[in-house]
C-alpha positions in Angstrom: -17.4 1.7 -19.1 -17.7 1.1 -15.3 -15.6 -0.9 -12.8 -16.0 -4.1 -11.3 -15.7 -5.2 -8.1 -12.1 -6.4 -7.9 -11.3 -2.7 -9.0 -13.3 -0.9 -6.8 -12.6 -2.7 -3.8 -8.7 -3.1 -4.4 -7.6 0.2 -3.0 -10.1 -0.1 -0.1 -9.3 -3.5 1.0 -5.4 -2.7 0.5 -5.7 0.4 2.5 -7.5 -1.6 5.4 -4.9 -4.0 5.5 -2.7 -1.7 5.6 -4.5 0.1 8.7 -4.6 -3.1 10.0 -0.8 -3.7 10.3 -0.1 -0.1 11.7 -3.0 -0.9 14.6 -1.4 -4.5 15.6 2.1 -3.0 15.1 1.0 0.1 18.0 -1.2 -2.6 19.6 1.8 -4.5 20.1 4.4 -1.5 21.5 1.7 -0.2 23.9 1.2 -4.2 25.5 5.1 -3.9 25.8 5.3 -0.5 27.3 2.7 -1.8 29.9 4.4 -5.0 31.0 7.9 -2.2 31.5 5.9 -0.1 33.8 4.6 -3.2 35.5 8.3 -4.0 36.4 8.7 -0.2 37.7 8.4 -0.3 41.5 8.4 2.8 42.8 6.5 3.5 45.9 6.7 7.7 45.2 5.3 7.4 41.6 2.8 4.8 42.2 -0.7 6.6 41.5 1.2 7.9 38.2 2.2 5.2 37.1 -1.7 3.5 37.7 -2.6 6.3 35.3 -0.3 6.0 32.9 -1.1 2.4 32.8 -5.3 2.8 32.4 -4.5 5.2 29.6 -2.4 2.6 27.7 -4.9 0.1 28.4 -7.4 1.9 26.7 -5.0 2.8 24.0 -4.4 -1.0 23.5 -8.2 -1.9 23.3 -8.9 0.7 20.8 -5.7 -0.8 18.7 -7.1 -4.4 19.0 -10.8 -3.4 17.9 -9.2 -1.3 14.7 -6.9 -3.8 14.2 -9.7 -6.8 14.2 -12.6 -4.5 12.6 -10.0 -3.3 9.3 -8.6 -7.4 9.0 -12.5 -8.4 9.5 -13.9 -5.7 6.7 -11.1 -6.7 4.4 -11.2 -10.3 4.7 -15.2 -9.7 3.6 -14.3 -8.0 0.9 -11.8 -10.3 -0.3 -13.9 -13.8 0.5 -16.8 -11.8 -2.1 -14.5 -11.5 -4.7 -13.3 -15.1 -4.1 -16.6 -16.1 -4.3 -17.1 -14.9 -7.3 -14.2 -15.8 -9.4 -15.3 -19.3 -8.0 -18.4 -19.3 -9.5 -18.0 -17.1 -12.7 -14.6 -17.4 -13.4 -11.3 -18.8 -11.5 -9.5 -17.7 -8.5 -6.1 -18.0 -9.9 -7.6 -15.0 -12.0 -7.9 -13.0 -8.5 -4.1 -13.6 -7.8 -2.9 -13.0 -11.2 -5.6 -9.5 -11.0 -3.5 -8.2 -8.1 0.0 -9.0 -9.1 -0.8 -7.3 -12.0 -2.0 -4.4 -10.3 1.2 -3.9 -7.8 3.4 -4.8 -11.3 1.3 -2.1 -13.1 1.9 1.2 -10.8 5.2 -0.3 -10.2 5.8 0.6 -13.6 3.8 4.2 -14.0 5.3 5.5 -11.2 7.9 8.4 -12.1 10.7 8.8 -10.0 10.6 12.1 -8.3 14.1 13.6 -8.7 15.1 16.0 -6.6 17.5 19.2 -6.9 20.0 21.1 -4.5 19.7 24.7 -4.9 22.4 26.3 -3.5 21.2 29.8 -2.0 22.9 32.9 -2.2 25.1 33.1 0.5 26.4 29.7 -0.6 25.4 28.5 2.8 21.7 26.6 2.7 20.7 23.9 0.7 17.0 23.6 -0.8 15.8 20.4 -1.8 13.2 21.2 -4.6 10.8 18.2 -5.9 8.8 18.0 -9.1 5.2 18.9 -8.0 4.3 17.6 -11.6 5.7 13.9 -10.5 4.0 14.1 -7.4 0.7 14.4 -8.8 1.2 12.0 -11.3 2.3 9.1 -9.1 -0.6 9.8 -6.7 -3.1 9.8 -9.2 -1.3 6.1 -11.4 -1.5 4.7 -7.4 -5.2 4.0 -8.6 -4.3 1.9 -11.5 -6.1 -2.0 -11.5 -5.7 -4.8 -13.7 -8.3 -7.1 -13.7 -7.8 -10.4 -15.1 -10.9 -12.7 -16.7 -11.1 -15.6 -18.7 -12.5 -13.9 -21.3 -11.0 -10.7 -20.8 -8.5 -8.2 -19.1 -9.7 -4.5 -18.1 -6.7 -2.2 -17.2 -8.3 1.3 -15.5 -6.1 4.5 -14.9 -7.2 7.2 -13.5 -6.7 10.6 -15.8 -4.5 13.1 -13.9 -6.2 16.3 -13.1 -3.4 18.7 -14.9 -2.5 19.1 -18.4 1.4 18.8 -18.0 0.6 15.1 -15.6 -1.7 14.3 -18.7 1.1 14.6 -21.9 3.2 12.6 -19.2 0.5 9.7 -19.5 -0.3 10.1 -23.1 3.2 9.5 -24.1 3.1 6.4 -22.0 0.1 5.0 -23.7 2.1 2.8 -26.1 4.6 1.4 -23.6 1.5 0.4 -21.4 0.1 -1.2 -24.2 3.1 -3.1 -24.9 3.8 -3.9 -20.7 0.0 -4.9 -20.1 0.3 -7.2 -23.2 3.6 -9.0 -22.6 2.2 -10.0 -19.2 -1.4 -11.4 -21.0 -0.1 -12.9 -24.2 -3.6 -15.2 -24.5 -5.3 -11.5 -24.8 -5.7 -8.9 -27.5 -5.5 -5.4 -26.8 -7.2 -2.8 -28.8 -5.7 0.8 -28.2 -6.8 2.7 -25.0 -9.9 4.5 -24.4 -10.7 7.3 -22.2 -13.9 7.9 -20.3 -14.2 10.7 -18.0 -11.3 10.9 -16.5 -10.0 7.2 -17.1 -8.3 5.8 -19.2 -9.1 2.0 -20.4 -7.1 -0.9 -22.4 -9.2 -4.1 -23.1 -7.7 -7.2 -23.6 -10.0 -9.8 -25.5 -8.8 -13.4 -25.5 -7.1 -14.4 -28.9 
């Protein structure tokens, strides 16, 4: 069972976005931080300040290349995809695909609860996290739904240890139940693994 190209392009095109944003976001602080020193007018610090400046102007450029190159790479990615739906199947398809996937590990991720250990001398407090949670929720951040007229793949990614594994195989049936309440028109079989994913297929009634 492999992927298509909505799920293996999700995470990349989300993470470029994503790189996108910070890049503008510094892009933008380092213009502001120039036009301050440009107000600074002091006669003692000037050939700092002109040095400081041609540093953040070169900071700024690389900002506004990253920032255009990650929104350009993505927005190829995306118009492909749109393409396709277009001429195979329908772009509302693409929209319902990702809200889906954001719902999906919206609803797979564990909460990591945390404990206070009080140490001996009554004095320092550790905060202790579940290490088993942690690996869990990085490896469900993979999880895509991808929604087709004919059809609705969900892949998850298998978690690498045996405790994060029991976690997801008592899950199985409550995914089931989640993944179908949201495609009613569908009819999912019970999951499948491959490798080191696990599958549910929907078929349309």
């Amino acid at each position: 069972m492999r992927k298509s190209f909505f799920q293996k392009s999700y995470n990349i095109v989300r993470n470029l976005l994503f790189l996108g944003t910070i890049s503008f976001t510094f892009s933008l602080i380092i213009y502001l931080v120039t036009k301050l020193i440009d107000n600074i007018n002091i006669p003692e610090l000037y050939n700092q300040i002109i040095i400081v400046q041609s540093k953040l102007t070169i900071c700024e450029h690389i900002t506004k290349n990253i920032t255009g190159l990650s929104i350009l790479i993505a927005s190829l990615f995306i118009m492909l995809e749109l393409a396709f739906r277009f001429t195979n199947d329908s772009i509302l398809n693409y929209f319902k695909s990702v809200y889906q996937t954001i719902r999906l590990r919206q609803f797979l991720k564990q909460d990591e609860n945390s404990k206070s250990v009080i140490s001996i001398d009554n004095q320092t407090t550790i905060t202790k996290y579940n290490p088993i949670l942690k690996k869990f929720n990085r490896t469900i951040s993979k999880s895509t739904v991808d929604v087709r007229k004919e059809a609705v793949k969900v892949c998850i990614k298998y978690p690498k240890t045996q405790q994060a594994q029991k976690l997801l195989r008592d899950m199985e049936t409550h995914i089931r139940e989640e993944i179908a309440s949201r495609n009613p028109n569908y009819y999912f079989s019970s999951s499948n693994r491959a490798g080191n994913k696990l599958w549910f297929i929907g078929t349309r009634r």
